[in-house]
C-alpha positions, 0 to 999 in steps of 0.5 A, spaced: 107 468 864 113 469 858 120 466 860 126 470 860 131 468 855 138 470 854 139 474 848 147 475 846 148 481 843 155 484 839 154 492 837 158 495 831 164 501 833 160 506 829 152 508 832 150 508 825 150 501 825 146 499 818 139 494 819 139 489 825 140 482 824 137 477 830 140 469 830 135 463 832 137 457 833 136 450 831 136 443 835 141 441 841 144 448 840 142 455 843 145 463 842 153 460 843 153 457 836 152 464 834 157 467 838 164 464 836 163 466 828 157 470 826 155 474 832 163 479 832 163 477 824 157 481 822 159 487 828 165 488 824 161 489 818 157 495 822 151 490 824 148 491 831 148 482 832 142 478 837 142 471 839 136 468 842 136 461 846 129 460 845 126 457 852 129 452 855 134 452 851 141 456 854 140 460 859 133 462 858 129 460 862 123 454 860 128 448 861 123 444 866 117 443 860 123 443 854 120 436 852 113 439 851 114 446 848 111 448 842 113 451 835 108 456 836 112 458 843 119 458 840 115 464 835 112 468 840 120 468 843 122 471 837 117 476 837 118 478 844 126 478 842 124 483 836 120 488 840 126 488 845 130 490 839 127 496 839 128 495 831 125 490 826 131 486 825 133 481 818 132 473 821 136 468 820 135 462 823 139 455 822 135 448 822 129 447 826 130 456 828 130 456 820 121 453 821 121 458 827 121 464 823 118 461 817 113 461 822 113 466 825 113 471 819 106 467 818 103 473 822 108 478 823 113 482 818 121 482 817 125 487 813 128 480 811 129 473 813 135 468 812 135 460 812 140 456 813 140 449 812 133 449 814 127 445 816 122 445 809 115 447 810 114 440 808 117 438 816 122 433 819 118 427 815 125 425 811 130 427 816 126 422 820 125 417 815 134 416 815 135 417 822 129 410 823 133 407 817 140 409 819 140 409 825 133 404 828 136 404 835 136 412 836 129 412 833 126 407 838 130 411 843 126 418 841 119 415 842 120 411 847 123 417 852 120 423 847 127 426 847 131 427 841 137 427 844 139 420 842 140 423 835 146 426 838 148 421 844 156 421 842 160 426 839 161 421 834 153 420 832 154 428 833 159 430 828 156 425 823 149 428 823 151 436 824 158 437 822 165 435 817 169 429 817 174 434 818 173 437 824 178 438 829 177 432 835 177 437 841 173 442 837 168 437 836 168 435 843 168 443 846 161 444 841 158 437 844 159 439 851 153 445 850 150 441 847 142 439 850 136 435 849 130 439 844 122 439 845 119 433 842 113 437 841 116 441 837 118 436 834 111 433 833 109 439 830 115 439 824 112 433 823 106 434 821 102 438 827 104 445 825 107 445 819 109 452 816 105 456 811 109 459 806 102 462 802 102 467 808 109 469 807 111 476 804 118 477 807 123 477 803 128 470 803 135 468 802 135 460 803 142 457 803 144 450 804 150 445 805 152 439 800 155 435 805 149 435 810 146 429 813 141 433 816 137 437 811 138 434 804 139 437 798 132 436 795 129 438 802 133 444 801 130 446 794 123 445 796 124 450 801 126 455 795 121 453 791 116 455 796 118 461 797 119 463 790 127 464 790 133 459 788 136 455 793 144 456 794 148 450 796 156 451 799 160 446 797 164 442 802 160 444 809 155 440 813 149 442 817 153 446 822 154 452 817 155 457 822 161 453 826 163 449 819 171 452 817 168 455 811 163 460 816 165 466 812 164 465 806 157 463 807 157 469 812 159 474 806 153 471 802 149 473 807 152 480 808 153 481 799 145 479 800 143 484 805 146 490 801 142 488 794 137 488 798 139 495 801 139 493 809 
């Protein structure tokens, strides 16, 4: 039986909006990291704007079995929020929501797709090389419990790894306070279980990262380019967190001067 997920939806003024666009989250995060910036920014500029919170995550349902929900689970919840659309929607998915689609386009087409900050096709291997190595006690944490929530324990671990240094302290702590553990299966499967299929990819791609990311690294984000056969375009002074980040609209103009090149 498929979850009900919570969908965040902000509609443009005009009826005549241009392409959809649907937000997929990533990590730790759910459809709220969409909504302060993103979701009424892309309204605005006459896009009807959905975010899902993938199962367990938000208010969707699915909490109960979190740990041991797949990647391939989070892709069907993108494919059931597109057919609720009604429309084929441009994806864009940040992080982990980043893999989801690439998985997702695996099987299904998309007008186009954005990733931000992304998981590569090659998966969470580096990014968990540095956690074990930079932080070991968070890394023994996670397998004995099989729960990724000690990567962001503290809002002090949590702005390190997501967010910039200067990011306003209650700020920090009103984004920490939403965020929730994520799937160690999923996790397992960005590993090495489920990695994505870049071959099988024929939708259009825009991939854009951020240089001050602990995350996804700057190599990790120019493979991910390299797969898909385009350029890899880094933001200065941003950190993981693009959508939340103080330089939110210059990466969202990006994303909107994309779409009109593509005609979308």
């Amino acid at each position: 039986m498929k979850p009900q997920l919570e969908v965040v939806v902000r509609k443009p003024d005009s009826k005549e909006s241009k392409t959809p666009l649907l937000f997929v989250h990533g990590m730790w995060h759910a459809a709220w990291c969409w909504e302060e910036n993103f979701l009424p920014y892309f309204a605005q500029n006459n896009r009807a704007s959905y975010a899902v919170s993938l199962r367990g995550h938000g208010k969707s349902e699915g909490r109960n079995r979190l740990r041991w929900t797949s990647l391939a689970e989070y892709a069907t919840d993108i494919a059931a929020t597109v057919d609720q659309i009604g429309r084929p929607p441009v994806l864009i998915g940040h992080s982990m929501g980043g893999m989801v689609i690439q998985k997702y386009l695996e099987n299904h087409q998309a007008p186009a797709a954005v990733l931000l900050a992304s998981i590569s096709p090659k998966g969470v291997l580096p990014a968990t090389l540095r956690v074990a190595r930079h932080r070991p006690i968070a890394f023994l944490k996670i397998n004995l419990t099989m729960s990724l929530y000690p990567v962001i324990e503290t809002p002090e671990h949590c702005k390190a790894f997501l967010f910039s240094d200067s990011i306003d302290r209650a700020q920090l702590m009103e984004y920490y306070g939403r965020m929730q553990d994520e799937s160690y299966r999923a996790y397992i499967d960005m590993l090495f279980l489920n990695l994505s299929r870049p071959k099988r990819v024929k939708t259009p791609m825009l991939v854009l990262g951020a240089a001050n990311d602990a995350a996804i690294s700057l190599k990790e984000n120019l493979a991910t380019a390299q797969a898909y056969g385009v350029k890899a375009e880094i933001f200065p002074d941003i950190a993981h967190n693009m959508m939340l980040e103080a330089g939110w609209r210059t990466i969202a103009d990006r994303i909107l001067s994309w779409l009109e090149e593509k005609e979308l």
